[in-house]
C-alpha positions as CSV (number, residue, x, y, z in Angstrom):
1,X,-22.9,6.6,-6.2
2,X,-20.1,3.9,-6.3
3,X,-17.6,6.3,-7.7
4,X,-17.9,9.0,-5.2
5,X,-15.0,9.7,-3.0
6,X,-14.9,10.3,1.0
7,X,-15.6,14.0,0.3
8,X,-18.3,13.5,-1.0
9,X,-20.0,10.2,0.7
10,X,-19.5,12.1,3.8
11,X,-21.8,15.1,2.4
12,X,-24.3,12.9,1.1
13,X,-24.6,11.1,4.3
14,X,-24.7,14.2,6.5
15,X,-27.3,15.8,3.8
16,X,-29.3,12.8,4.0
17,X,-29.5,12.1,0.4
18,X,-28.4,8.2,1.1
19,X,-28.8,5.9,4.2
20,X,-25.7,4.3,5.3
21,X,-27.2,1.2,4.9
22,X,-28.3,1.8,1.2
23,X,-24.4,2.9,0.6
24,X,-23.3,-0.3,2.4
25,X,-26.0,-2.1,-0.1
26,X,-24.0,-0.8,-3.0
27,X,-20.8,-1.8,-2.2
28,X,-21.9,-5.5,-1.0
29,X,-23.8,-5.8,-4.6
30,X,-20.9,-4.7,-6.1
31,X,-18.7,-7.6,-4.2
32,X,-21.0,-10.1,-4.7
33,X,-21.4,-9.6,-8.6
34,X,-18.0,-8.9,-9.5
35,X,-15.5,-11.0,-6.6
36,X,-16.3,-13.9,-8.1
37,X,-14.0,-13.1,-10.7
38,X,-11.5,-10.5,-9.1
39,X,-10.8,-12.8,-6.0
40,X,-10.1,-9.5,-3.8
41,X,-12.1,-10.4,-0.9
42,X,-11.2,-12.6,1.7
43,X,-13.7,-12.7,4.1
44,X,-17.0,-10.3,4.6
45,X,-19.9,-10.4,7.5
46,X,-22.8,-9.1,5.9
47,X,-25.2,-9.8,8.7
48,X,-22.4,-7.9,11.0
49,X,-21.5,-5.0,8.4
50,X,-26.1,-4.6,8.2
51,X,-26.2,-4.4,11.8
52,X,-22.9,-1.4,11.9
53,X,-24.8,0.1,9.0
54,X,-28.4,0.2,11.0
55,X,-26.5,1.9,14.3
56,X,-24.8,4.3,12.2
57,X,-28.3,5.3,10.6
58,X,-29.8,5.5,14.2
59,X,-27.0,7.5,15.4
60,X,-27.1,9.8,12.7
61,X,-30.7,10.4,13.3
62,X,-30.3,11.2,16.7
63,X,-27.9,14.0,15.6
64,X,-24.9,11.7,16.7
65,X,-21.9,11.9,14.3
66,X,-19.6,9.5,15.5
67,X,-16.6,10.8,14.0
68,X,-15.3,12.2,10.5
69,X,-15.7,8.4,8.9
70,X,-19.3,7.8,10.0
71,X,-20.9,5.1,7.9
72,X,-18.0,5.1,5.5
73,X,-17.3,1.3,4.1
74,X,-13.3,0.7,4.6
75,X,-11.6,-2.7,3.7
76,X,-8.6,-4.3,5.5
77,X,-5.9,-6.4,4.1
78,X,-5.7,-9.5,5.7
79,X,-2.0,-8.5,6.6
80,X,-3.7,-6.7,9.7
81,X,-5.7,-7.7,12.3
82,X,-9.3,-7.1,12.9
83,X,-11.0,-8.4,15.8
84,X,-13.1,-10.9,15.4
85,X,-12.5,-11.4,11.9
86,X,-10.2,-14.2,10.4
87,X,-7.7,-12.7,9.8
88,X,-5.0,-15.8,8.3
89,X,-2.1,-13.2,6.8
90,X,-2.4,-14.9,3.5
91,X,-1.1,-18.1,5.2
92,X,-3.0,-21.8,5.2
93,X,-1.1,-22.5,8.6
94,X,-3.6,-19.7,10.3
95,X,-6.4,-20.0,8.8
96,X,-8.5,-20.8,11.6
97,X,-7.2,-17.5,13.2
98,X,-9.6,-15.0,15.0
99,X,-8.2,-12.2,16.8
100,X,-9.1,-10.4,19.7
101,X,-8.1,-7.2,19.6
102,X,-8.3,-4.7,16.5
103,X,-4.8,-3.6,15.3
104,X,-4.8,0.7,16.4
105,X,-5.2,1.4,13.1
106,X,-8.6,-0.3,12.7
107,X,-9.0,1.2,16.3
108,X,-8.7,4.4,14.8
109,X,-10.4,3.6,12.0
110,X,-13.8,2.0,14.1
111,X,-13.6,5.6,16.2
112,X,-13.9,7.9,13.9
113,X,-17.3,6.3,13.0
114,X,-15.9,4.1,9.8
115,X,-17.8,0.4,9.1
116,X,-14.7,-2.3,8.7
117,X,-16.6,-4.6,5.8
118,X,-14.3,-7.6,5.5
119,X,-10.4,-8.2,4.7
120,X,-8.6,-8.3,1.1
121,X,-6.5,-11.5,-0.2
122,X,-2.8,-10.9,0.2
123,X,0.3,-13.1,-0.4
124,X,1.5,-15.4,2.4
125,X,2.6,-12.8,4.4
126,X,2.8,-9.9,2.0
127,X,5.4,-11.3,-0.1
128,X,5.9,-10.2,-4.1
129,X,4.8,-13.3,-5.7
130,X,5.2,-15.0,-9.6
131,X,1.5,-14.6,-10.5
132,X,0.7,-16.6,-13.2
133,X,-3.1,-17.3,-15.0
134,X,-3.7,-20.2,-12.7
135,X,-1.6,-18.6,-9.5
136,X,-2.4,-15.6,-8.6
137,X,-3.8,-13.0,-5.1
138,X,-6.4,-11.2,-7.0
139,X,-6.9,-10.5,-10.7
140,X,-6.4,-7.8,-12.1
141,X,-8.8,-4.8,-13.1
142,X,-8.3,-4.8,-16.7
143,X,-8.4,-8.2,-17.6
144,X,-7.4,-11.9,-17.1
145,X,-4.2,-12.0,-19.0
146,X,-2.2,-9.5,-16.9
147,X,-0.8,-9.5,-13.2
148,X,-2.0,-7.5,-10.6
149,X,1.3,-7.2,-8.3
150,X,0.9,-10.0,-6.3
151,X,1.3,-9.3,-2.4
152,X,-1.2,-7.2,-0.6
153,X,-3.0,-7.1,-4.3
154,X,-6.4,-7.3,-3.0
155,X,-6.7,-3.9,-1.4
156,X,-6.1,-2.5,-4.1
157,X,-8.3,-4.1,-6.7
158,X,-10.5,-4.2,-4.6
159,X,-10.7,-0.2,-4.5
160,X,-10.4,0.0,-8.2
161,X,-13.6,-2.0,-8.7
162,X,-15.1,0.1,-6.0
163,X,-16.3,-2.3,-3.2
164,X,-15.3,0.3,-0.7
165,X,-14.7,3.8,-0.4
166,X,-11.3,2.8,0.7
167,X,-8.8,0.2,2.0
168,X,-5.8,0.1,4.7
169,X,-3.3,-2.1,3.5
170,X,-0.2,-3.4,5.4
171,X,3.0,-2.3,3.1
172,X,6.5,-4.7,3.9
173,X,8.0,-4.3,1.2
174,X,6.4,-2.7,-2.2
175,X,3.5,-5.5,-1.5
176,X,1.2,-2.6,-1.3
177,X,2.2,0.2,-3.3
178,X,3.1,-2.0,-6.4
179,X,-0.4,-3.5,-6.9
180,X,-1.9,0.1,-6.3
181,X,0.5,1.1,-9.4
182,X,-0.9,-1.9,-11.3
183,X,-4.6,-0.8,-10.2
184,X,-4.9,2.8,-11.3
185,X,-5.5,3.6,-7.7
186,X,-3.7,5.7,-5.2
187,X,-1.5,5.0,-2.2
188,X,0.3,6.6,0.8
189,X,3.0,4.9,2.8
190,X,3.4,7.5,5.2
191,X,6.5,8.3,7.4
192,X,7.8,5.3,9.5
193,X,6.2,5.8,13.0
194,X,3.8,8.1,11.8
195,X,1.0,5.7,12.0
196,X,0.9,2.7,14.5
197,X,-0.2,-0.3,13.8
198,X,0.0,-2.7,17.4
199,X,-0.7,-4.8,19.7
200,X,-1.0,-7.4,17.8
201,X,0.0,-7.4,14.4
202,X,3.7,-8.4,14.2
203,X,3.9,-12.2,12.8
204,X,7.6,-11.8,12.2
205,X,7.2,-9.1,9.5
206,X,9.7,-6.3,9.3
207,X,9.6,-3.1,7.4
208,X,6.1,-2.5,8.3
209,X,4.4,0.8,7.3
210,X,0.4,1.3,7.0
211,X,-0.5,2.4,3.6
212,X,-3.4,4.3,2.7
213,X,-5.2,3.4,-0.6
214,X,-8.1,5.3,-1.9
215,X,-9.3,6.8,-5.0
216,X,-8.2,10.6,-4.2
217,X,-5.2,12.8,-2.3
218,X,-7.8,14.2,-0.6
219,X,-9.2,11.1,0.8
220,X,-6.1,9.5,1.5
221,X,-5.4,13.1,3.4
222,X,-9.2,12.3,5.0
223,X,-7.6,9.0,6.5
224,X,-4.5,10.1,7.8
225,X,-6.3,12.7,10.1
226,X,-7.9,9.9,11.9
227,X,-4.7,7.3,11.6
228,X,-2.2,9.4,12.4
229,X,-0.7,9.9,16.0
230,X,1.8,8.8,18.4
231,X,1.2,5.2,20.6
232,X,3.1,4.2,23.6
233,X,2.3,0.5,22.6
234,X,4.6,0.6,19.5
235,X,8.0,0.5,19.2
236,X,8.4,2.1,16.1
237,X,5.6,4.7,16.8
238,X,7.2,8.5,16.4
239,X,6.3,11.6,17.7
240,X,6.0,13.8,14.8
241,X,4.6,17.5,14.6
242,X,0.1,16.8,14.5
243,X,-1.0,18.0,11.5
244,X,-4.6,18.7,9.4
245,X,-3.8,16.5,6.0
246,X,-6.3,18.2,4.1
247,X,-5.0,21.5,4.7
248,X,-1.6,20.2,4.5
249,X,-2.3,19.2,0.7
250,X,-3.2,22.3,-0.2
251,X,0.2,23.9,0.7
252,X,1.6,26.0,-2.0
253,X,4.4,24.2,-4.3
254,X,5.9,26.9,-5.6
255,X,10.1,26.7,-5.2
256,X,10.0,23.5,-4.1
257,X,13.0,21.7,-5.0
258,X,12.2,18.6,-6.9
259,X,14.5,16.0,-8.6
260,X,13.8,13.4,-11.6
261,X,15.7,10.4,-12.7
262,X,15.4,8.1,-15.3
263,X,15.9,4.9,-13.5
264,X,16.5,3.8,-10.2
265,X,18.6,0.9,-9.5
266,X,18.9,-2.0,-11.6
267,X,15.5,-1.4,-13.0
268,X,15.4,1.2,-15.5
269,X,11.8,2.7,-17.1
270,X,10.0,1.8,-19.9
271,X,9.1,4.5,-22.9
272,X,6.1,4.9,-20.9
273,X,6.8,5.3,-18.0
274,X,9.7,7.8,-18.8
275,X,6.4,10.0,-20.4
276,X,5.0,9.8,-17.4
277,X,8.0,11.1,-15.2
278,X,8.8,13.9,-18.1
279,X,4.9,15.2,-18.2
280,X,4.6,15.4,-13.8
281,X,8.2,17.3,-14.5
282,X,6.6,19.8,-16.9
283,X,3.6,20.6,-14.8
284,X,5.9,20.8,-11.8
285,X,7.7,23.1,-13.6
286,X,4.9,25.4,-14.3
287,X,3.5,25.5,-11.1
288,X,6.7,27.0,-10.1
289,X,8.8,24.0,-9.1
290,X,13.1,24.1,-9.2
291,X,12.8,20.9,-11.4
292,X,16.2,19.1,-12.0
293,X,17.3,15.2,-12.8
294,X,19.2,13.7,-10.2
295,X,19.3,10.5,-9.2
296,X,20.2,9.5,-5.3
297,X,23.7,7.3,-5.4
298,X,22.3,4.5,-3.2
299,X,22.8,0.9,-4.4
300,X,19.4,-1.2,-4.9
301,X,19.4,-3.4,-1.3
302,X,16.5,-5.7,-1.8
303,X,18.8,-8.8,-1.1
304,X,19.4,-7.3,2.5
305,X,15.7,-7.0,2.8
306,X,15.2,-10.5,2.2
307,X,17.4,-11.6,4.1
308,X,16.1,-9.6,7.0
309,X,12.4,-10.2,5.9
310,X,13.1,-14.1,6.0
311,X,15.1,-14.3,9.0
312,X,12.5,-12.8,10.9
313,X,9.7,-15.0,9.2
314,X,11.6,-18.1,10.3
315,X,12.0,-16.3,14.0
316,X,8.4,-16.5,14.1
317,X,6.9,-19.5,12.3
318,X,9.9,-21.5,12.0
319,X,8.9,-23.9,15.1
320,X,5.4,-24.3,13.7
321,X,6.7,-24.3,9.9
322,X,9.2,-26.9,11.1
323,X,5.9,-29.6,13.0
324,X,3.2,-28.5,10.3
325,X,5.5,-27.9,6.9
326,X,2.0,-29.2,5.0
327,X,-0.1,-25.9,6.5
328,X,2.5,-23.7,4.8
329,X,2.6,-22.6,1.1
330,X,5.1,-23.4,-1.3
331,X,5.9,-19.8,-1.5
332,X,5.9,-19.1,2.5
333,X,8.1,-22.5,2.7
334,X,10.6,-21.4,-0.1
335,X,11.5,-18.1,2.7
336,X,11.9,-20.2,5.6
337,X,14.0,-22.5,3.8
338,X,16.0,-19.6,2.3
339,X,16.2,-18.2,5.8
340,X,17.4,-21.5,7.4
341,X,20.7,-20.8,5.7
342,X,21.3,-17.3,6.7
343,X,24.1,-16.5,8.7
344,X,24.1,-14.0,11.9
345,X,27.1,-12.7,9.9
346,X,25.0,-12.2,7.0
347,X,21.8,-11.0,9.0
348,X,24.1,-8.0,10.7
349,X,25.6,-6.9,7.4
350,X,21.7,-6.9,5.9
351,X,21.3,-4.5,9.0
352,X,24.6,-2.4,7.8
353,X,23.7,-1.8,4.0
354,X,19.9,-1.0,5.0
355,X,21.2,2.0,7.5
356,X,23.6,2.8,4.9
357,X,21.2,3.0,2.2
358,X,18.6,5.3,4.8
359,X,21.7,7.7,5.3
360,X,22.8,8.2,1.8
361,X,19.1,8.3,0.9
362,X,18.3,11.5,3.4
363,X,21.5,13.2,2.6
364,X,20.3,13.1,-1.1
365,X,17.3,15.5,0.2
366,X,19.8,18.1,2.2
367,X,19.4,19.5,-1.7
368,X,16.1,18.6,-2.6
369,X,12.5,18.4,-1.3
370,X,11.2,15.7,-3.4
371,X,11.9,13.3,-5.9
372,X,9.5,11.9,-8.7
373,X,10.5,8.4,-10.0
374,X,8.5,5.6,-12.2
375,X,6.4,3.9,-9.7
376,X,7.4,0.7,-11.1
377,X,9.3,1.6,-14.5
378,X,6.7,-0.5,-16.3
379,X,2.5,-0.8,-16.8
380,X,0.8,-4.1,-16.1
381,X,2.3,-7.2,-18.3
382,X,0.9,-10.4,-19.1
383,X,1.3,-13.8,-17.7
384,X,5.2,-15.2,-18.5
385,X,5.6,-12.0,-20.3
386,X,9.4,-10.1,-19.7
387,X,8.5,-7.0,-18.0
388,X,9.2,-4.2,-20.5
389,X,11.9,-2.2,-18.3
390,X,13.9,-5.3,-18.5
391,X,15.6,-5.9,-21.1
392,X,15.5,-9.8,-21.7
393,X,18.9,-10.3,-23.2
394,X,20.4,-10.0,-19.0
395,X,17.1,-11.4,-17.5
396,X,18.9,-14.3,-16.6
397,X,21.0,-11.8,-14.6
398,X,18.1,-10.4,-12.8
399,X,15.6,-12.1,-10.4
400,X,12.2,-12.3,-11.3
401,X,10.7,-9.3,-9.4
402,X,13.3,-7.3,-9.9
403,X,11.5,-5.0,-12.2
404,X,9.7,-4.1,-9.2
405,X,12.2,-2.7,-6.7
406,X,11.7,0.6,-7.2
407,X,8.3,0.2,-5.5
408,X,10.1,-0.7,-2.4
409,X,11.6,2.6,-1.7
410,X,9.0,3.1,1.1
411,X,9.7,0.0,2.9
412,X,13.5,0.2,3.0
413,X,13.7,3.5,3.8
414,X,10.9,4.4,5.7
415,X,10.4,7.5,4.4
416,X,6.7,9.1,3.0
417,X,6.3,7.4,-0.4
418,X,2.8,7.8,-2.4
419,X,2.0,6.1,-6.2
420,X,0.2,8.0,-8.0
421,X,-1.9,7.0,-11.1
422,X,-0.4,8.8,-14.0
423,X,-0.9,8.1,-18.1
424,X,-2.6,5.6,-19.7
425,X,-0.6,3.9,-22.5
426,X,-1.8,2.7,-25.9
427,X,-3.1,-0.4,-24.2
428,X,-5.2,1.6,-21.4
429,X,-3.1,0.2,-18.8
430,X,-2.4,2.3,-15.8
431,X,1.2,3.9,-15.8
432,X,2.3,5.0,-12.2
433,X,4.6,8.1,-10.6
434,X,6.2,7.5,-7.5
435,X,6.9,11.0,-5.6
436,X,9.2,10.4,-2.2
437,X,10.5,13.0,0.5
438,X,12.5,12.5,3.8
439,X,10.8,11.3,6.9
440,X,8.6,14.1,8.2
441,X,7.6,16.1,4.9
442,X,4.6,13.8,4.2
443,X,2.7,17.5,3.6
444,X,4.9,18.2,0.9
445,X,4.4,14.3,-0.5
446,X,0.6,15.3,-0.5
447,X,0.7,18.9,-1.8
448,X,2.9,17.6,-4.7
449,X,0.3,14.2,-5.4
450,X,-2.4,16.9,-5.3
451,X,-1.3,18.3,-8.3
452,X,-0.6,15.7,-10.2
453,X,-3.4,14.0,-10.1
């Protein structure tokens, strides 16, 4: 029962061939043997999730479908906010923090009839962080010796162990979609704008994009009917073209103008995960696709986006940062120190090589529809180990988590992004794709996931 997807927990539920309440009872035993170890959880009501569970049952009963998420178990990274739920963004200095309001998203979420469980374990405020065997967000799902991602990691182990049908993670900057990559599971960073995400999250975090992590295309199509749509209250909210997900995945692929490459920026891929590119490029191919490798000419900007990313952190928790240093992580401190030192000079030219990189990046897909890269360009490693798409001879060259900038595509550009869990290597671990199109075409993002996975 565990292992079913939306699809299918929505027909058993309508069929009556499980209670909402017994689903809800699988998912909490499942937490409460396995978290222990995992860490993915952050926080969890059961007495309050029983109670949603019980309506939803009643409801039901009375022939009252709430919506198309009724009695489906959905957890929340602690990056957004749910009301009435601590919700500390990963950060000591608010843990005592209880909002309100729900975020839209969890609006959304709560209207179409979906049971919000309890929030996932991220990094102080979504950042990429050194994992090590005695630091680390949440462990990962094939064992203690290897990372999980770091960031927003606990959404998505947290959906590979199964203790919901899916999760909503807060993406700002690969924090999402490179644990999802590490944790077999799939993810959808959809259009900037597409889905809003205020009042009240904001905490000084840029680049912010909802991501969508469940254990289907379908599913993560499911979600964005109900997430999806334009809001006055936010400023980056976009009115795009409404559309039905699920019937948008099933558009046909054929002539669809897809490009492949290698590497991407200073992080090239692995043996793996070049197998992984080269087998979605033959199937591609047979269904039809114009396959070619390219490889868009944009240089790799993740030193703009931390300059931007800290700058704004320091906007908005430098005063209390500043009386309260000790409520701060060593890793949240180590931004806001960086950012201390950052010029407005240097902030506006951050801005200038971002908006370059978006232009160069869309004019690469006048030409093309898609383009399939290495999620990450490696599988999961182990503790201290040199990630295998880097070669260790110019490590000292490199920054620590640069091996992972490729999964920050969606966060600098804004544009639809999904990982997709592809091969297995000779260790079992999980080797990602990453498929990417221009703002607007999340259909064809979708159509092309569908058959790939």
């Amino acid at each position: 029962m565990i292992h079913h997807t939306i699809d299918s927990l929505r027909e058993l539920i309508l069929a009556r061939e499980i209670s909402i309440s017994e689903l809800l009872e699988h998912y909490l035993l499942q937490i409460s043997e396995h978290d222990g170890y995992f860490k993915a959880i952050s926080m969890i009501s059961e007495e309050a999730v029983r109670t949603m569970a019980s309506k939803a049952d009643r409801e039901l009963a009375d022939g009252s479908v709430v919506g198309p998420l009724h009695g489906i178990p959905i957890l929340i990274d602690d990056l957004i906010d749910v009301a009435n739920m601590r919700t500390s963004y990963g950060c000591p200095a608010y843990s005592e923090h209880v909002p309100d309001l729900d975020s839209s998203a969890v609006r959304k979420l709560r209207a179409a009839g979906a049971i919000i469980v309890g929030k996932t374990n991220t990094s102080e405020f979504g950042a990429i962080v050194q994992e090590s065997e005695e630091n680390f967000i949440s462990r990962s799902p094939w064992g203690d010796e290897f990372v999980s991602g770091g960031g927003s990691s606990g959404v998505s182990v947290a959906k590979a162990k199964n203790f919901a049908a899916a999760g909503l993670g807060m993406d700002v900057g690969g924090n999402v979609m490179l644990p999802a990559a590490f944790s077999g599971v799939f993810a959808m960073r959809p259009s900037r704008g597409r889905i809003a995400h205020t009042p009240e999250f904001s905490r000084g975090l840029v680049f912010p994009g909802v991501g969508v992590v469940t254990s289907s295309v379908k599913d993560s199509a499911l979600m964005m009917n109900v997430l999806c749509g334009h809001s006055d209250i936010d400023p980056i909210s976009r009115k795009f073209q409404s559309q039905n997900w699920v019937t948008a995945m099933e558009r046909p692929i054929r002539s669809l103008r897809v490009a492949h490459s290698v590497s991407l920026w200073n992080a090239p891929y692995d043996d793996d995960s070049q197998s992984v590119v080269a087998d979605a490029v033959t199937r591609l191919h047979a269904a039809g696709c114009r396959v070619e490798r390219a490889c868009p000419s944009v240089a790799n900007v993740k030193d703009a986006w931390e300059t931007i990313y800290s700058a704004n952190l320091l906007a908005e928790h430098g005063e209390n940062y500043r009386e309260y240093s000790e409520n701060f992580g060593e890793d949240a401190g180590d931004w806001l120190k960086r950012a201390e030192k950052v010029t407005t000079t240097e902030y506006i030219a951050a801005e200038k090589n971002i908006l370059e990189f978006r232009h160069l990046f869309d004019n690469f897909f006048d030409e093309r529809d898609i383009l399939i890269t290495s999620a990450v360009g490696c599988a999961p490693f182990a503790y201290g180990a040199t990630p295998s798409n880097i070669d260790a001879s110019v490590g000292s060259e490199l920054k620590w988590h640069d091996y992972a900038s490729i999964c920050m595509v969606g966060a600098l550009s804004g544009f639809p992004t999904a990982v997709v869990p592809g091969i297995e290597n000779d260790q079992g671990l999980p080797v990602a794709l990453q498929v990417t199109s221009r703002p607007g075409n999340d259909d064809l993002v979708l159509s092309v996931c569908s058959r790939l996975m």
